[in-house]
C-alpha positions in Angstrom: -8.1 31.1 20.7 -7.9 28.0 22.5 -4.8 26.3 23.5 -3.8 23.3 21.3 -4.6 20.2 23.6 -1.8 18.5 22.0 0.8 21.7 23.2 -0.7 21.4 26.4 0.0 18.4 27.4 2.6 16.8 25.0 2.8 13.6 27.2 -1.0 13.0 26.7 -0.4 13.3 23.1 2.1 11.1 22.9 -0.1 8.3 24.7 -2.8 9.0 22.6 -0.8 8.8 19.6 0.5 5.7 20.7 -2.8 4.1 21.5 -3.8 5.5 17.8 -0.8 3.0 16.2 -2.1 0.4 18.8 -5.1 0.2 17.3 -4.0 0.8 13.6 -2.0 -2.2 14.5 -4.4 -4.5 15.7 -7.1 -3.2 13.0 -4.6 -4.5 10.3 -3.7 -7.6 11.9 -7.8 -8.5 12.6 -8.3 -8.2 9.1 -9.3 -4.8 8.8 -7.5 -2.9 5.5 -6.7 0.6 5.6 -9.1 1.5 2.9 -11.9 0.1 5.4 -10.2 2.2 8.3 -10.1 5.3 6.5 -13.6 4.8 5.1 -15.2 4.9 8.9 -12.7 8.2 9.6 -13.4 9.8 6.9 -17.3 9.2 8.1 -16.9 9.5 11.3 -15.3 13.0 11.0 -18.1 14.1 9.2 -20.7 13.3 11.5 -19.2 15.5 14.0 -17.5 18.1 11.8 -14.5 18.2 12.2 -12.7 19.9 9.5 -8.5 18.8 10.5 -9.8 15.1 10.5 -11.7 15.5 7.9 -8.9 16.7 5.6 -6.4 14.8 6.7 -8.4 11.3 6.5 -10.0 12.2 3.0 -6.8 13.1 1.7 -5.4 9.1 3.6 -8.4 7.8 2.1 -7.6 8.9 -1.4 -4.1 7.0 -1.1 -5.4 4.3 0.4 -7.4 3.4 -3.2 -10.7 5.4 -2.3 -11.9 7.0 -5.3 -12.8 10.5 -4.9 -16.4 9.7 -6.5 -17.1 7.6 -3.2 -15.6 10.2 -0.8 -18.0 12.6 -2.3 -21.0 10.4 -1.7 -20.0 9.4 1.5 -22.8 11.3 3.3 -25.2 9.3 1.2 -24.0 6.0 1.1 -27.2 4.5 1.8 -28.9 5.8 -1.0 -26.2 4.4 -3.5 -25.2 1.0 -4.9 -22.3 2.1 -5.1 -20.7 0.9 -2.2 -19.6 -2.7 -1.5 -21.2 -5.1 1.5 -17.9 -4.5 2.8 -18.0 -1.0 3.0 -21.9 -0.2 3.9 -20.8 -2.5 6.8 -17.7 -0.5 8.1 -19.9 2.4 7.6 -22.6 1.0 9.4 -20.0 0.9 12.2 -19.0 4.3 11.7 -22.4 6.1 12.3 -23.4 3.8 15.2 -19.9 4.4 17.2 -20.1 8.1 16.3 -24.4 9.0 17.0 -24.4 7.6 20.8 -26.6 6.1 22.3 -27.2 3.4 20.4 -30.7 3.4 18.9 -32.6 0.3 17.8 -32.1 1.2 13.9 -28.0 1.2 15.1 -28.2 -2.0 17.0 -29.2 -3.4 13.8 -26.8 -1.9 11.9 -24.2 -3.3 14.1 -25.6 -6.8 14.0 -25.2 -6.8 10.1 -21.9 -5.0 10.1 -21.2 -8.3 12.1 -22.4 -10.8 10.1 -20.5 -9.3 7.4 -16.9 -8.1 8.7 -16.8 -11.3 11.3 -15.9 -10.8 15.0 -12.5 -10.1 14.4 -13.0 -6.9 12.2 -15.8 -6.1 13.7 -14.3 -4.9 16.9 -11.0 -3.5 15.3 -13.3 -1.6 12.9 -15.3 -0.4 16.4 -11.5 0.5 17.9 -11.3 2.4 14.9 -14.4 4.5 15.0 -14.0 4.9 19.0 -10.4 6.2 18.0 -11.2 8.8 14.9 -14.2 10.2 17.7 -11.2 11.1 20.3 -9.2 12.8 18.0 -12.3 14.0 15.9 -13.3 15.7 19.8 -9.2 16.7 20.6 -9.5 18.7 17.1 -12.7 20.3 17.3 -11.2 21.3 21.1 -8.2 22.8 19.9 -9.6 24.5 16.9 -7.0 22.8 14.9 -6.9 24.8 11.7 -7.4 23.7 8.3 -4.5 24.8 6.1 -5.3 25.8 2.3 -4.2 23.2 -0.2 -4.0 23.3 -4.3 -5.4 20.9 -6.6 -2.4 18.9 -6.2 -2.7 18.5 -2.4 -0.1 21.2 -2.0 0.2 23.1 0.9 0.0 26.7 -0.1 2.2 29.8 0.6 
């Protein structure tokens, strides 16, 4: 077992959680909601697999208004109607931020996500995606473990 990253170097952490709220902060204030936040986390994480992100941003996602219908599509959101201009476009973000480099098909993606979201939320909803991939990578590096959880969200004993 690895160490935990964050136990390793706890002043790290705290700057990194720190810059996290920054950005929260800034997303909000540029016009980007929570539920559009926790849409491209939720995405992001499952791009690169990481379980700990991935079930703590589905269950934020879930009280942030995202039905659970949506967060089960999520992996094929461009193959649905289902999902708002809004929300394709913070998506789009998502998967571009998170599958580097930047390929022609993602350049465009980028260039509608901008139309739609404006400048403003645009970036913050890139801050976002760069932010989820940090702590998506400090995870997967610690081998932070998924605890088991009850219907109810419940830890369990």
């Amino acid at each position: 077992m690895r160490p935990y990253l964050d136990k390793s170097a706890p002043e790290v952490w705290k700057a990194a959680a720190a810059y996290s709220a920054a950005v929260a902060k800034h997303a909000e204030s540029s016009g980007l909601s929570v539920h559009d936040a926790e849409l491209i986390k939720v995405r992001a994480s499952q791009l690169n697999a990481c379980s700990f992100c991935l079930d703590l941003h589905s269950r934020e996602a879930r009280a942030a208004g995202i039905t659970q219908q949506k967060l089960d599509l999520l992996p094929a959101w461009r193959e649905t109607a289902l999902f708002s201009e809004r929300e394709t476009a913070v998506l789009a973000v998502a998967e571009a931020a998170t599958r580097m480099p930047l390929s022609e098909e993602s350049k465009a993606d980028l260039a509608g996500a901008r139309a739609v979201l404006g400048d403003a939320a645009f970036a913050a909803a890139e801050w976002v995606a760069l932010t989820i991939n940090t702590f998506n990578r400090i995870s997967i590096l610690s081998e932070h473990p998924v605890r088991a959880r009850g219907a109810d969200g419940q830890l369990l004993a």
